[in-house]
Jmol script that loads the backbone (N, CA, C; Angstrom):
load data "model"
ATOM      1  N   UNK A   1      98.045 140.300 163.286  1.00  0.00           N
ATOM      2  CA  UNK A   1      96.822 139.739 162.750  1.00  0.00           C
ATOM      3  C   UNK A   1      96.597 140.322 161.346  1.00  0.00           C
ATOM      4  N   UNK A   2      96.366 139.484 160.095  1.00  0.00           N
ATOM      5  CA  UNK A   2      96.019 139.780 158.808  1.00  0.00           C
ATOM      6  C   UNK A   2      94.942 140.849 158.956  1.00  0.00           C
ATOM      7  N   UNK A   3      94.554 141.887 158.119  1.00  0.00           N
ATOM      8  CA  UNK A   3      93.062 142.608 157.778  1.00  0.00           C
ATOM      9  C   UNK A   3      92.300 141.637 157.189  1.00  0.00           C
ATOM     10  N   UNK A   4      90.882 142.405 157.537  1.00  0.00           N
ATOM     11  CA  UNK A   4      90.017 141.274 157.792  1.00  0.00           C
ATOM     12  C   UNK A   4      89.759 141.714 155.863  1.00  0.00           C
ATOM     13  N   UNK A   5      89.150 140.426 155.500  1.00  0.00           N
ATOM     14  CA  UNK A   5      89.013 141.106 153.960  1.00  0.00           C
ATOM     15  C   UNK A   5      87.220 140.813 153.834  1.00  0.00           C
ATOM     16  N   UNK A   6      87.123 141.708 153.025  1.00  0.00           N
ATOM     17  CA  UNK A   6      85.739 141.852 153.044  1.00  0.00           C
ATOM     18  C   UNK A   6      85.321 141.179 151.696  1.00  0.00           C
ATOM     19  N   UNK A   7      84.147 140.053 151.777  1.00  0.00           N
ATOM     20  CA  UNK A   7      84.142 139.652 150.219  1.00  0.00           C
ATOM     21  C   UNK A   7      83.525 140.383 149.240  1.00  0.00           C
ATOM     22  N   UNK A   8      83.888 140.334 148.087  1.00  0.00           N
ATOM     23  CA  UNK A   8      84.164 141.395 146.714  1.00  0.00           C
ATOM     24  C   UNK A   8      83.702 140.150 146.063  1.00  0.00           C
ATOM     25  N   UNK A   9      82.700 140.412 144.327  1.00  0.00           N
ATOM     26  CA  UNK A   9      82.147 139.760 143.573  1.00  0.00           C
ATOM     27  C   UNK A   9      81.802 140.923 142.317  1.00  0.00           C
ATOM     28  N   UNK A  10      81.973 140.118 140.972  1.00  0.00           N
ATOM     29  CA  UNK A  10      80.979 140.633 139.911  1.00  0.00           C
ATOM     30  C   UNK A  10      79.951 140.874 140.201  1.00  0.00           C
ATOM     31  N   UNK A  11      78.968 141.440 139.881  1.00  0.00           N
ATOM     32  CA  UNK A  11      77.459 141.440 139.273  1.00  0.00           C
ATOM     33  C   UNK A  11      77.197 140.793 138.481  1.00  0.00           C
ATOM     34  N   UNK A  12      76.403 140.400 138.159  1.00  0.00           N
ATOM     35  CA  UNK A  12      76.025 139.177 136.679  1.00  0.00           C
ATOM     36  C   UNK A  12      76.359 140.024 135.728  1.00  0.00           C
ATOM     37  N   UNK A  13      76.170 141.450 135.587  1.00  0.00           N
ATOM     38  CA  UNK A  13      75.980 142.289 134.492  1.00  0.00           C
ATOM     39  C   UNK A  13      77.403 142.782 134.231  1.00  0.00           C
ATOM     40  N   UNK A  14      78.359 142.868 135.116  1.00  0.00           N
ATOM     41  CA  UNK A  14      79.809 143.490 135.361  1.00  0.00           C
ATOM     42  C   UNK A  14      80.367 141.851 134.721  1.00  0.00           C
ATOM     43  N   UNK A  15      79.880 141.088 135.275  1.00  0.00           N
ATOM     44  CA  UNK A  15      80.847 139.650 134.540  1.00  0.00           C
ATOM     45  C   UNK A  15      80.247 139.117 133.282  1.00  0.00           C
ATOM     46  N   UNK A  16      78.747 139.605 133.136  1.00  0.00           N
ATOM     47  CA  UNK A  16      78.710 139.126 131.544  1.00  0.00           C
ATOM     48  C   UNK A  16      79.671 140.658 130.566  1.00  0.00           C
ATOM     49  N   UNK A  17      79.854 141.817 131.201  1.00  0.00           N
ATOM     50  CA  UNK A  17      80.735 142.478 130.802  1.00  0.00           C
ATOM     51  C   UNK A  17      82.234 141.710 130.422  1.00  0.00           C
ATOM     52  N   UNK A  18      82.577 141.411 131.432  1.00  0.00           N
ATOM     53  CA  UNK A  18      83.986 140.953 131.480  1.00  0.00           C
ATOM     54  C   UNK A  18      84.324 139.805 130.419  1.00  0.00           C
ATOM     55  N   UNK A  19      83.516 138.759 130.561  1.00  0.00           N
ATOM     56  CA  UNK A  19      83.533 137.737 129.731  1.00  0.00           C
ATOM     57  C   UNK A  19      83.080 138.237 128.114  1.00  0.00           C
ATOM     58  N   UNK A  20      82.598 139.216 127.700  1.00  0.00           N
ATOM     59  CA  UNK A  20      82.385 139.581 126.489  1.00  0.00           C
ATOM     60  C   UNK A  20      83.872 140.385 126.170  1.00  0.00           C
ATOM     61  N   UNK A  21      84.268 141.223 127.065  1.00  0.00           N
ATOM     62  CA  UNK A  21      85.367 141.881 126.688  1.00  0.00           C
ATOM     63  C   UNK A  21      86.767 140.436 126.401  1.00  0.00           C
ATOM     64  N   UNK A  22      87.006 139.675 127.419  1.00  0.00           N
ATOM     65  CA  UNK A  22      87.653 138.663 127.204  1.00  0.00           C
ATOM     66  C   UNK A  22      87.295 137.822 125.799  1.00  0.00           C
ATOM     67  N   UNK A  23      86.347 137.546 125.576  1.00  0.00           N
ATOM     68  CA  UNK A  23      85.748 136.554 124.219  1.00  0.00           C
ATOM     69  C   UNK A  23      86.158 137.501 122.848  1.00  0.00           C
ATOM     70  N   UNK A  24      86.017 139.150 123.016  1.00  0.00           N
ATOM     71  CA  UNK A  24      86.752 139.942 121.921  1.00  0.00           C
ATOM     72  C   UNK A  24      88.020 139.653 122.061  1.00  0.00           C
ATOM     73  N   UNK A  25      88.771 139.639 122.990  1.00  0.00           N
ATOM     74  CA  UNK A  25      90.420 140.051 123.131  1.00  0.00           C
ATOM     75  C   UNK A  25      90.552 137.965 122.260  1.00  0.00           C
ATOM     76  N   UNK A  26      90.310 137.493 122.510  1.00  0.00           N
ATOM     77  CA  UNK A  26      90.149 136.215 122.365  1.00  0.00           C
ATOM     78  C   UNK A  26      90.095 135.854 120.503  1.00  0.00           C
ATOM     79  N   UNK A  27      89.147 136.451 120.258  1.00  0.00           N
ATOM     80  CA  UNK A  27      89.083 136.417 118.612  1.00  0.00           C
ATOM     81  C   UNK A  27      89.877 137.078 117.965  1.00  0.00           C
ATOM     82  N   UNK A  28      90.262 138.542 118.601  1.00  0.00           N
ATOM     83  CA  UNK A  28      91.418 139.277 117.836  1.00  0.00           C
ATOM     84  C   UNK A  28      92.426 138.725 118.090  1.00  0.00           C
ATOM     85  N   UNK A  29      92.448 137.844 118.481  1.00  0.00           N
ATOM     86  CA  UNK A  29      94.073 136.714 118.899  1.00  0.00           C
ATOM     87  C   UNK A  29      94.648 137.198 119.806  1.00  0.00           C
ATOM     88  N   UNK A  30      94.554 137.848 120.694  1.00  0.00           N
ATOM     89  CA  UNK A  30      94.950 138.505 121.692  1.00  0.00           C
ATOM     90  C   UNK A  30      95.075 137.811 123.258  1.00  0.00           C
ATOM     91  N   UNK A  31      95.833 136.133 123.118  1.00  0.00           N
ATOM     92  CA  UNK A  31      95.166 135.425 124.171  1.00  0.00           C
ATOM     93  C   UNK A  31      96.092 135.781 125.081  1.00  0.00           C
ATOM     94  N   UNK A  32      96.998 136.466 125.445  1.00  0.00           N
ATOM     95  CA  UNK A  32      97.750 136.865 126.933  1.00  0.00           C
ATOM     96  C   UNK A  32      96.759 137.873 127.086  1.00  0.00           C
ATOM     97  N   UNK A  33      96.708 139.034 126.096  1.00  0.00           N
ATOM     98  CA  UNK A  33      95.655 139.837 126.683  1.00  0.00           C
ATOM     99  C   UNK A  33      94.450 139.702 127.371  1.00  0.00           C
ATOM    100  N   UNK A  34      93.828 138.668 127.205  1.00  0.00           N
ATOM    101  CA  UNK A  34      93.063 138.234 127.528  1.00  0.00           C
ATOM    102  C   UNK A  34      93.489 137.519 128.963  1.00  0.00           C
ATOM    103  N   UNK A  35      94.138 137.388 129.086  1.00  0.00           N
ATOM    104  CA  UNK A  35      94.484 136.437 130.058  1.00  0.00           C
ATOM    105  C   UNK A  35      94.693 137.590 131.451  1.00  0.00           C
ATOM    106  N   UNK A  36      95.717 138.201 130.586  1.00  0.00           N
ATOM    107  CA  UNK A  36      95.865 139.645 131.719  1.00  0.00           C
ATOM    108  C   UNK A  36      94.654 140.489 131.983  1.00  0.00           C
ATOM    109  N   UNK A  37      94.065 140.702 131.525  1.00  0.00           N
ATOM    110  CA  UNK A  37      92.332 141.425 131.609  1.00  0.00           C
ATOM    111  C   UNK A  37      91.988 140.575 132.453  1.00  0.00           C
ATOM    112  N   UNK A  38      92.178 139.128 132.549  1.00  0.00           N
ATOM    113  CA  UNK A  38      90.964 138.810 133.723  1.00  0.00           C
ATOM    114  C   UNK A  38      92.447 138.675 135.155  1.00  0.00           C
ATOM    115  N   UNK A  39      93.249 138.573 135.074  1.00  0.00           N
ATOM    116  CA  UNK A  39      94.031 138.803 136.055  1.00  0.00           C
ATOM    117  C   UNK A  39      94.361 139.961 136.574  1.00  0.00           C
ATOM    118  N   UNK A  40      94.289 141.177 136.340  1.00  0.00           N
ATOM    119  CA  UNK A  40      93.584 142.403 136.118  1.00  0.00           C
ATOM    120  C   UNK A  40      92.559 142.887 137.208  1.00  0.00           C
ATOM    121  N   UNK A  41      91.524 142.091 136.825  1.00  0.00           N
ATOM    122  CA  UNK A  41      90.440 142.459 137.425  1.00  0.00           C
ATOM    123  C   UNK A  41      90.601 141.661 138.497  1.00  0.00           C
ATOM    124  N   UNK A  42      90.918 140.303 138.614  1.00  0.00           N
ATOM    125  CA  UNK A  42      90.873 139.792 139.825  1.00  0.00           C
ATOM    126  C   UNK A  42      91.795 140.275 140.638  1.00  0.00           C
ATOM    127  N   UNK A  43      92.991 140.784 140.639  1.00  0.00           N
ATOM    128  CA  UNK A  43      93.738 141.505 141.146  1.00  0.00           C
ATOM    129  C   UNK A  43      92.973 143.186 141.769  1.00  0.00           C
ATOM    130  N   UNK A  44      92.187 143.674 140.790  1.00  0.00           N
ATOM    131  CA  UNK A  44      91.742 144.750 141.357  1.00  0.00           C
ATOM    132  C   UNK A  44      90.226 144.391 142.803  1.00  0.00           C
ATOM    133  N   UNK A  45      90.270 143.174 142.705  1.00  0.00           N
ATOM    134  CA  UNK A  45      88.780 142.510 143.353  1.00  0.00           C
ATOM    135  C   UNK A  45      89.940 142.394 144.476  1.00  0.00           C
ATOM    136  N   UNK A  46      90.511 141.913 144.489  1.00  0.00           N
ATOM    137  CA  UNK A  46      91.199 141.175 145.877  1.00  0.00           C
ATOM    138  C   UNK A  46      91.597 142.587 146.646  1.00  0.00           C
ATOM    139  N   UNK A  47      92.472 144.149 145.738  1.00  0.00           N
ATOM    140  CA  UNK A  47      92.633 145.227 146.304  1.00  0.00           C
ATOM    141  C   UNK A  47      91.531 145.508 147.083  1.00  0.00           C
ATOM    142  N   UNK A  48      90.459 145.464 146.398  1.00  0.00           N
ATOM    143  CA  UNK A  48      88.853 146.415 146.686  1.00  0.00           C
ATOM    144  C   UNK A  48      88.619 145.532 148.015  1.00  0.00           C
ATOM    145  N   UNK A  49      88.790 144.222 148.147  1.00  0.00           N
ATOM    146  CA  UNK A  49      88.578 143.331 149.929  1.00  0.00           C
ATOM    147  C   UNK A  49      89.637 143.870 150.718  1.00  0.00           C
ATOM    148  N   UNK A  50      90.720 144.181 150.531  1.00  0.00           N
ATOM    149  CA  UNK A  50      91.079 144.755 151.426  1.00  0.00           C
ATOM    150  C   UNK A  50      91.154 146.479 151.956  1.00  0.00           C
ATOM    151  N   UNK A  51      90.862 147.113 151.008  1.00  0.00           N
ATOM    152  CA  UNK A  51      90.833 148.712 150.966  1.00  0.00           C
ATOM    153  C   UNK A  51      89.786 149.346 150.167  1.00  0.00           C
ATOM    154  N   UNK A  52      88.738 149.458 150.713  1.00  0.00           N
ATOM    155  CA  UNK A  52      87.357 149.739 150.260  1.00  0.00           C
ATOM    156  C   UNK A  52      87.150 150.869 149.601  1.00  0.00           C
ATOM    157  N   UNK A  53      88.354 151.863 150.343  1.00  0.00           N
ATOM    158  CA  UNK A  53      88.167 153.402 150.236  1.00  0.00           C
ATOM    159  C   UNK A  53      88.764 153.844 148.853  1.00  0.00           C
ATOM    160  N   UNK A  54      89.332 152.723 148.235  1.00  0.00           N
ATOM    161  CA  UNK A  54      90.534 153.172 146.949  1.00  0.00           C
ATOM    162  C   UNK A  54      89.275 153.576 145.780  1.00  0.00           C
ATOM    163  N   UNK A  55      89.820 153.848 144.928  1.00  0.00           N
ATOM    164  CA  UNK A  55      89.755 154.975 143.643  1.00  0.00           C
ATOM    165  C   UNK A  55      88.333 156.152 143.980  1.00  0.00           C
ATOM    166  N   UNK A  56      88.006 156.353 143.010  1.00  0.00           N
ATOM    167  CA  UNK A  56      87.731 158.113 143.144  1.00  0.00           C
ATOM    168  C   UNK A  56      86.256 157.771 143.538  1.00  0.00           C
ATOM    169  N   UNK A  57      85.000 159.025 144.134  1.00  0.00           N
ATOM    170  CA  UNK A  57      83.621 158.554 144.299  1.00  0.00           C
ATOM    171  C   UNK A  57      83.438 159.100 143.309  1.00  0.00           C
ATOM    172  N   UNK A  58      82.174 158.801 142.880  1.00  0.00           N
ATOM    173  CA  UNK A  58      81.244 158.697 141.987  1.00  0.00           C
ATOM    174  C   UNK A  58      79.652 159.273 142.335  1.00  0.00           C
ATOM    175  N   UNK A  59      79.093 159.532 141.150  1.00  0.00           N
ATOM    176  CA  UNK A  59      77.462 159.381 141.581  1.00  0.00           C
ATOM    177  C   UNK A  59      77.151 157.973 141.938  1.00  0.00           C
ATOM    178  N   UNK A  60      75.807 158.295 142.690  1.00  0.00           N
ATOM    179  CA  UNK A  60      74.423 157.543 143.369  1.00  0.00           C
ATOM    180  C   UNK A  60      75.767 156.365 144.724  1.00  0.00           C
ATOM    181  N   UNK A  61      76.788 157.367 144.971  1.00  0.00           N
ATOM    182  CA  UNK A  61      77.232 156.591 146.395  1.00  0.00           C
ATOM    183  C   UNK A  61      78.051 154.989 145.919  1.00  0.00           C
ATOM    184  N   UNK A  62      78.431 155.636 144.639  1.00  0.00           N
ATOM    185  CA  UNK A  62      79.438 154.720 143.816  1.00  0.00           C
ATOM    186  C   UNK A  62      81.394 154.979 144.104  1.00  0.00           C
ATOM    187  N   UNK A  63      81.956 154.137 144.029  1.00  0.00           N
ATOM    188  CA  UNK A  63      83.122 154.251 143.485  1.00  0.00           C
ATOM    189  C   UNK A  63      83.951 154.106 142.454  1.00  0.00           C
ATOM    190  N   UNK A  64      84.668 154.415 141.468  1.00  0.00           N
ATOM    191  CA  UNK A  64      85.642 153.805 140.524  1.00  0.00           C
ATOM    192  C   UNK A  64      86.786 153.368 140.653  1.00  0.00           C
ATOM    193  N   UNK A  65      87.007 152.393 140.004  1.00  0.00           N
ATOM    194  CA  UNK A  65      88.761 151.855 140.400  1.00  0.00           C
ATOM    195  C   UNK A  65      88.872 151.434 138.874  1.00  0.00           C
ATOM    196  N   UNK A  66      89.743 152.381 137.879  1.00  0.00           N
ATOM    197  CA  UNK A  66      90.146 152.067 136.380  1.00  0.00           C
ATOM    198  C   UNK A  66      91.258 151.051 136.655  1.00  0.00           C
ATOM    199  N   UNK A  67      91.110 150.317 135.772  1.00  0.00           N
ATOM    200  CA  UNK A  67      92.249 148.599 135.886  1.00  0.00           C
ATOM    201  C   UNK A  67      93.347 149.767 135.285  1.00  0.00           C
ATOM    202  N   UNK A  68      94.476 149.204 135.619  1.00  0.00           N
ATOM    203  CA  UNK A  68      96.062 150.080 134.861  1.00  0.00           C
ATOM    204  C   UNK A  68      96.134 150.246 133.529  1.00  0.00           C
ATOM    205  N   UNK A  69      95.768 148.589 132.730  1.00  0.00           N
ATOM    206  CA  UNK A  69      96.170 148.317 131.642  1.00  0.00           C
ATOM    207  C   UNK A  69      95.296 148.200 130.431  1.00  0.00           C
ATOM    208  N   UNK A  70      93.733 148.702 130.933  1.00  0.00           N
ATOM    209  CA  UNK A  70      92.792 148.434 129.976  1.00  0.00           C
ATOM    210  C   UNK A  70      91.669 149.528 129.590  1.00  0.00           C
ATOM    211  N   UNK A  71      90.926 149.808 129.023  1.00  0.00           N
ATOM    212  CA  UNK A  71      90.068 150.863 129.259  1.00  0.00           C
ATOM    213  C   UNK A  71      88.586 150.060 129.997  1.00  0.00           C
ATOM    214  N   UNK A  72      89.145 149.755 131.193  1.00  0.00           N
ATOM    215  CA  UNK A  72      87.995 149.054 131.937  1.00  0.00           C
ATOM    216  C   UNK A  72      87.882 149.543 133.152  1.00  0.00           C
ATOM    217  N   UNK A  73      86.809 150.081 133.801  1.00  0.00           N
ATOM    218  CA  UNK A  73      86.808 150.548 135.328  1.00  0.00           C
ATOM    219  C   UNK A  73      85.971 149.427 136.017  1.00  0.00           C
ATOM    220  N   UNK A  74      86.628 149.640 137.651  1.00  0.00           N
ATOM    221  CA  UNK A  74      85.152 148.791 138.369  1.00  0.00           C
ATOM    222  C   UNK A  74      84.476 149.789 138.766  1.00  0.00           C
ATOM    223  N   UNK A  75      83.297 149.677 138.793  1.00  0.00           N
ATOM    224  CA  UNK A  75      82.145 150.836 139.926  1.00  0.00           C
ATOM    225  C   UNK A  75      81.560 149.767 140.628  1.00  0.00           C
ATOM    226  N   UNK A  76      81.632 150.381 141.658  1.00  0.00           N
ATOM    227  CA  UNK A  76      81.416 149.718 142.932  1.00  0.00           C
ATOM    228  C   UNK A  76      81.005 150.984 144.191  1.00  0.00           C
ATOM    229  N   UNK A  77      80.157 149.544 144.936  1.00  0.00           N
ATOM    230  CA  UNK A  77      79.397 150.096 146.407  1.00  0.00           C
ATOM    231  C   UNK A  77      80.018 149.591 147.787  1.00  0.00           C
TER     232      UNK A  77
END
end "model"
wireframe off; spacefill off
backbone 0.3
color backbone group
């Protein structure tokens, strides 16, 4: 039987993040980069549904998970 995956989402505030960081990578001509930043993150969203416990804790009962390739972390509950 598959693990059960738990659903994972932006925040409005984490994806108007994302989409601003993408819209820079975008103007500096940087459009794979861009492309990989949001594949990236969706890749780190799909980890976080299946393994809740991954990257380091944090304050106020937070977690971090830094993407590999970017200077971008998720914090997450």
């Amino acid at each position: 039987m598959p693990p059960k995956l738990l659903p994972v989402s932006l925040s409005r505030e984490a994806q108007a993040d994302a989409d601003a960081a993408i819209d820079w990578y975008i103007g500096e001509g940087a459009f794979i980069a861009a492309d990989d930043f949001a594949d990236e993150i969706d890749q780190a969203l799909g980890l976080l549904s299946q393994f809740t416990e991954l990257g380091e804790t944090g304050a106020h009962n937070t977690r971090t998970l830094p993407l590999h390739s970017f200077p971008y972390s998720l914090i997450y509950r």
